[in-house]
N, C-alpha and C positions, 0 to 999 in steps of 0.2 A: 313727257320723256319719250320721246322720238328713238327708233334704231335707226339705223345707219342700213338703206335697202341694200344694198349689194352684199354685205357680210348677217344678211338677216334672214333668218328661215320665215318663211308666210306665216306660218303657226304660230311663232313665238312674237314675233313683230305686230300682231295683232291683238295680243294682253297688252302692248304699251303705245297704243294707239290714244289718242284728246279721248276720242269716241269711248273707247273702251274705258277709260280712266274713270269718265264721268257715269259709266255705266256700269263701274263696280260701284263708286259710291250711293247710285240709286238703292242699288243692288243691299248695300249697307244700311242705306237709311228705310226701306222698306222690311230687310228682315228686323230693325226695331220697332219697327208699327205693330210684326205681326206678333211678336213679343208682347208686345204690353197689348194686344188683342187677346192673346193665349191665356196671360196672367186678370183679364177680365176689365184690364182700364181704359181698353178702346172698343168701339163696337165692331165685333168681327166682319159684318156684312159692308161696315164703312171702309175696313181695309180691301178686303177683297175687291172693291169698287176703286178705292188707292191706287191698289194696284194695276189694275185695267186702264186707269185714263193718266199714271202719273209717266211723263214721257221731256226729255229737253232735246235740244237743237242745242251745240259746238257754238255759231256762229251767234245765237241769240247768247249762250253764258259769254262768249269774248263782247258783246256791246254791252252787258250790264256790269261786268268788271271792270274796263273802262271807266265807265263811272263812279264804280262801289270800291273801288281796288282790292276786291278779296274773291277769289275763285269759291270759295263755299258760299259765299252769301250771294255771289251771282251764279252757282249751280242750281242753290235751294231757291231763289227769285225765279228760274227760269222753270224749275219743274212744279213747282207752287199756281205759275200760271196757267197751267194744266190742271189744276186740280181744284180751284174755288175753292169750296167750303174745309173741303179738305185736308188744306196745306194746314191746317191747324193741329193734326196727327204726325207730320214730318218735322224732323230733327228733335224731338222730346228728348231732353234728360242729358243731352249729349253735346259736346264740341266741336270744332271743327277737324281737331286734333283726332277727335274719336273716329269721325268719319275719313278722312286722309289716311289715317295708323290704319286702321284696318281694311279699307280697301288695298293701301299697299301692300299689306300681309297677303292678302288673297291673290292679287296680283304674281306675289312673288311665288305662293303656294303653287299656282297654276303653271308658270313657268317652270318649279320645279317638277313638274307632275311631265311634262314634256323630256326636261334633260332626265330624269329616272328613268320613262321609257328608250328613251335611244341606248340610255348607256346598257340596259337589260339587253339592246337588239345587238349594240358593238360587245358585249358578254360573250353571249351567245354564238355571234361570227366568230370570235376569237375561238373559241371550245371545238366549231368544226371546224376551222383552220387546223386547226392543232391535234383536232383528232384527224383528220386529211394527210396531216403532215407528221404525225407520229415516226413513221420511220424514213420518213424524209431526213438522210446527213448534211449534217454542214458544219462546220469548222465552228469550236468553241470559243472565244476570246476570255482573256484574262488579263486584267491589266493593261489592257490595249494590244497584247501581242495574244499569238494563236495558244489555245490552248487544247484541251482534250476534244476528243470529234464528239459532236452531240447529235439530236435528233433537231429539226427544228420546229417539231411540235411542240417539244420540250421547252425550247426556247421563246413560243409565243406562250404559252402557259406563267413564264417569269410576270408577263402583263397583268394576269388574274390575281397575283399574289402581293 
């Protein structure tokens, strides 16, 4: 899932990047290794080592999909080939489901973590707008015609509520 550059902030356009997509599900399939390291059914030193050499290439998962027709079996194909004896601790226990669902979630998590701070910073503009503009007049509307004179501090405050 591509954004669209010209209506897309750098920041955010890069959670939904091939790149990134493929490196939340690392990301996925690695925090499971260290799980079943922590709970004592993988050997800890062989994850920690997982983790050091497990790495894929975009272009190499597009030629074994091609192939395989399924984006997880040609993700886990391409990071497996990295890792030799290895690849035997990746994907345990789990689907492809599991790994897609919850990279997505994190994905989406991260993206919210971005529009939470803006909307904290457009909060925040608004309040010393509006403290700036506290005795700033300006004509009240009601109903579409004018109504009592207000402040339009006041009036940007109706935004907070």
């Amino acid at each position: 899932m591509n954004m669209i550059d010209r209506y897309s902030r750098e920041e955010m356009a890069k959670i939904w990047t091939l790149e990134s997509k493929f490196q939340y599900y690392l990301d996925v399939e690695v925090a499971v290794a260290e799980t079943y390291a922590e709970l004592g059914t993988f050997p800890k030193n062989d994850i920690e080592e997982l983790k050091r050499k497990a790495k894929f290439d975009v272009k190499r998962i597009d030629e074994i999909e091609a192939e395989v027709k399924h984006d997880v079996i040609a993700f886990l194909t391409c990071v497996n080939e990295s890792l030799g004896d290895l690849a035997k601790y990746m994907h345990v226990g789990m689907t492809s489901s599991d790994v897609i669902d919850t990279a997505f979630a994190l994905q989406i998590q991260d993206s919210g973590k971005i529009i939470i701070k803006d909307l904290d910073e457009a909060i925040k503009s608004l309040k010393n707008l509006a403290d700036k503009h506290r005795n700033t007049i300006c004509i009240g509307r009601s109903h579409g015609v004018h109504a009592e004179v207000m402040t339009f501090g006041f009036n940007l405050l109706n935004w907070l509520v």
